[in-house]
C-alpha positions in Angstrom: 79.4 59.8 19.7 77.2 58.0 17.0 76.5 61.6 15.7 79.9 62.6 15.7 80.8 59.0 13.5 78.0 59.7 11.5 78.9 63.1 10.4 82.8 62.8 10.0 83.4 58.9 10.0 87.3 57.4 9.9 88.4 61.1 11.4 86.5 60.7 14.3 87.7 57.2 15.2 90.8 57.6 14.3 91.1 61.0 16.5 89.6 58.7 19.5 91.8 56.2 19.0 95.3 58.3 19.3 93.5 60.0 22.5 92.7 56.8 24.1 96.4 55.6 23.4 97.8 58.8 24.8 95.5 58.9 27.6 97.0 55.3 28.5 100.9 56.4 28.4 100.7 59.4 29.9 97.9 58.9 32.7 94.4 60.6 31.4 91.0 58.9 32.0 89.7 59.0 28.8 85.6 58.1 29.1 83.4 57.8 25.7 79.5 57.3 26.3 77.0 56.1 23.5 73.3 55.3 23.5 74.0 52.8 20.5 75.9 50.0 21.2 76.5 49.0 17.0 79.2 47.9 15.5 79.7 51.1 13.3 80.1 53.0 16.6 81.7 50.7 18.7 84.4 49.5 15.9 86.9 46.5 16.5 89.9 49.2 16.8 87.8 51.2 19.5 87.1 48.2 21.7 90.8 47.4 21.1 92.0 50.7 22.9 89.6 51.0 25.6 89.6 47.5 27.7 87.7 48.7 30.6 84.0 48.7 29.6 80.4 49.1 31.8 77.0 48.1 30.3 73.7 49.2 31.7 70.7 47.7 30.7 70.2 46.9 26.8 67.4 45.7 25.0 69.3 42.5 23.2 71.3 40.4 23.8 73.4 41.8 20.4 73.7 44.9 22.0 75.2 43.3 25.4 77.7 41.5 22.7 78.4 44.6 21.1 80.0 46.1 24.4 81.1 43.0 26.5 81.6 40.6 23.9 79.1 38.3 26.0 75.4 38.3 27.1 74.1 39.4 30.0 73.5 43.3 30.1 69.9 42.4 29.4 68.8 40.9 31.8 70.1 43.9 34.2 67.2 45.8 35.9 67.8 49.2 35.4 68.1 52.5 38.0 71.7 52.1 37.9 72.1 48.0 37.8 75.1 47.7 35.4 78.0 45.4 34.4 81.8 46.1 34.8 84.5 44.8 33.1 88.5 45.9 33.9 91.1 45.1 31.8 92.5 42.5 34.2 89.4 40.3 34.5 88.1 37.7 32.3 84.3 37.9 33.5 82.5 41.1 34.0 81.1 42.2 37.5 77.8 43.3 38.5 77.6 46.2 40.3 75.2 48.9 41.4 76.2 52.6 40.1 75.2 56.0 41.4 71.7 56.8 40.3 70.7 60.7 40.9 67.3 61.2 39.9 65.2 64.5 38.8 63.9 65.7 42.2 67.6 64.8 43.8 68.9 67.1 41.3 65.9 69.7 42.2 66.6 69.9 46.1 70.6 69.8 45.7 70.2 73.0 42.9 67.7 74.7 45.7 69.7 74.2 48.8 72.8 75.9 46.6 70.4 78.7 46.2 69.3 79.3 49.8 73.3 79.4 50.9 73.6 82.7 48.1 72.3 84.6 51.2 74.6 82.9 54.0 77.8 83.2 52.1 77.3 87.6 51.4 77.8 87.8 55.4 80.0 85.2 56.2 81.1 86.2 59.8 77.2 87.3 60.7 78.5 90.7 61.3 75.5 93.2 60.7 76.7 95.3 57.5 76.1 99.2 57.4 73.4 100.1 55.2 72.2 103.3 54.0 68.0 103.1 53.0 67.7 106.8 51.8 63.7 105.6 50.9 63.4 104.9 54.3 65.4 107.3 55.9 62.8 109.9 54.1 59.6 108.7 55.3 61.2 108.7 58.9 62.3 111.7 58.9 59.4 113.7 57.2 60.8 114.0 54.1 64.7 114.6 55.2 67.5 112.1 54.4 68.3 111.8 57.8 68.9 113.7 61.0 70.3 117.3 60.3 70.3 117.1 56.9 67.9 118.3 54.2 67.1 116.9 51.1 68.1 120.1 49.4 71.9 119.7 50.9 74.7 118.1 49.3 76.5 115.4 50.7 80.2 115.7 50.5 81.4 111.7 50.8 84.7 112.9 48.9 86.6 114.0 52.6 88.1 111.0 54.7 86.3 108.3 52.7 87.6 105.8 54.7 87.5 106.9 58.5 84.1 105.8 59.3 84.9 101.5 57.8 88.5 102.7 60.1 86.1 102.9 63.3 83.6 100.2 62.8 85.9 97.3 62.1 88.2 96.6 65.3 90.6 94.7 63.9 91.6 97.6 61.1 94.9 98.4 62.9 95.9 94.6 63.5 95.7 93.9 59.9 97.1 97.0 59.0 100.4 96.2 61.6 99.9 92.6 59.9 100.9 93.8 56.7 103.2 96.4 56.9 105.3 94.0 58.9 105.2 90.6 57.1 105.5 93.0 53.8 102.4 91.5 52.0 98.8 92.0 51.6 96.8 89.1 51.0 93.1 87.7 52.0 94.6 84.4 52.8 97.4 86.1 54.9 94.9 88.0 57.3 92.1 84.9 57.1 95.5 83.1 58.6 96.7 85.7 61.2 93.3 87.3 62.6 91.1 84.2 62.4 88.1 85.6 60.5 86.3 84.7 57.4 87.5 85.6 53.7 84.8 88.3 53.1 86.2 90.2 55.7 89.8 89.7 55.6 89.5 91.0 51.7 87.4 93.9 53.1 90.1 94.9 55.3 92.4 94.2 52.1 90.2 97.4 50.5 90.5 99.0 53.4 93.8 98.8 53.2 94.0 100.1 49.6 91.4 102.5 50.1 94.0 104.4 53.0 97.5 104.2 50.9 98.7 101.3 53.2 98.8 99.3 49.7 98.5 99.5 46.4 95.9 98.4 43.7 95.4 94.3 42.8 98.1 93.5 39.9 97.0 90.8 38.3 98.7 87.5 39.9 101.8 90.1 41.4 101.4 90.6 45.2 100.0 94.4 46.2 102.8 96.5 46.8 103.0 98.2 50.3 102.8 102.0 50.1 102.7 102.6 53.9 101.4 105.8 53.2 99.5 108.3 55.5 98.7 107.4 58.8 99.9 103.5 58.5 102.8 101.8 60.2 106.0 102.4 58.5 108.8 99.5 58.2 110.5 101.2 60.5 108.2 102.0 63.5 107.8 98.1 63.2 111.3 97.0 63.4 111.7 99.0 66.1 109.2 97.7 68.3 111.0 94.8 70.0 113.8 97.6 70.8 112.1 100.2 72.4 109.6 97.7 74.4 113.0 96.5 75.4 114.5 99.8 76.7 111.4 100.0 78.7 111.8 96.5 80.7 115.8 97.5 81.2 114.5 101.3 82.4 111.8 99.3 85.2 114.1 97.4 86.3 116.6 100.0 86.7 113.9 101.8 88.6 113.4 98.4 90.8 117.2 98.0 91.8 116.9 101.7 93.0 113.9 101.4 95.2 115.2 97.9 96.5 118.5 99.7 97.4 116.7 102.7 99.2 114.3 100.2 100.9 117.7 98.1 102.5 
């Protein structure tokens, strides 16, 4: 702030003096920090609008006047040892802030960047890789078993049959979908119990086959049900035909008890 005053002057307390009067009426925390406690920062009008003050330690007793309007903030100790004074009290209170030092700040940022491994595989479900390098060497100098380096690869046909096959719950989701008419991550983290990086890879799953359509900004995917997914109406039909099979058994039942008498 002392830079800010220094540079532009009356604009700059003015400007923090309508904030700090809005901030008041309609409900915004409004906090201004400065390593100069002076009385060409901290103006009479400033110290007017802001009532609730905290002082660390100073290095005068002018400077503890400067903020509090009273002595005292220097003879605080330091490492977070500060005075607090609310609108509401006469006398300020001596309390002990937060102190974070260097190396807490080192160990937090370093245990944020061992988790950036934990949180690609969130359900610990092996992913499918494909090392060509090593697949090479293996194979004495073949991309793999039956097919020569010299051969194309066609990865164009049924792009999406082999992720079909090696996630089990594919067809859940996909029934999931197609009958609650949406296709969200948060609907099949909900309905199949797993973690989001899988329920938004069944999502592209999903898109990949037809079942739904591309991401649209903040507008829900639209359901395509195309190709081999579950249409609307194979799905509202469900309770009816498993119904006609329980009246057929028991049909079947009243026969056999009827032969049996």
């Amino acid at each position: 702030m002392p830079e800010e005053k220094r540079e532009n002057g009356k604009e700059v307390e003015g400007a923090i003096i309508r904030l700090a009067q809005m901030a008041r009426a309609i409900g915004i925390h409004l906090i201004v920090s400065t390593q100069r406690p002076s009385v060409e920062v901290l103006t009479g009008l400033i110290k007017a609008n802001i009532t609730t003050r905290i002082a660390l330690q100073v290095a005068t007793q002018i400077d503890s006047r400067t903020i509090l309007d009273m002595a005292g903030a220097e003879k605080l100790l330091g490492r977070g040892d500060m005075l607090f004074l609310s609108s509401d009290s006469a006398k300020p209170v001596r309390v002990q802030g937060v102190l974070i030092e260097e190396e807490e700040v080192r160990k937090v940022v370093k245990f944020w960047k061992r988790q950036k491994d934990n949180l690609v595989n969130e359900d610990d479900e092996p992913e499918l890789e494909l090392d060509l390098g090593k697949a090479s060497l293996e194979n004495g100098g073949s991309l793999g078993k039956g097919i020569s380096s010299h051969q194309e690869i066609d990865f164009s046909a049924s792009p999406m049959e082999s992720f079909d096959q090696s996630d089990d719950l594919y067809e859940e989701a996909k029934r999931i979908v197609v009958e609650s008419k949406r296709a969200s991550s948060s609907l099949l983290q909900r309905r199949l119990r797993v973690g989001y990086t899988r329920a938004a890879r069944l999502v592209d799953m999903l898109e990949e086959n037809g079942v739904v359509g591309p991401a649209n900004g903040s507008k829900p995917r639209e359901i395509l049900t195309a190709g081999s997914s579950i249409s609307i109406g194979e799905v509202e039909s469900f309770d009816s035909e498993e119904n006609e099979n329980n009246n057929r058994n028991d049909k079947e039942d009243e026969i056999t008890d009827k032969w049996q008498i």
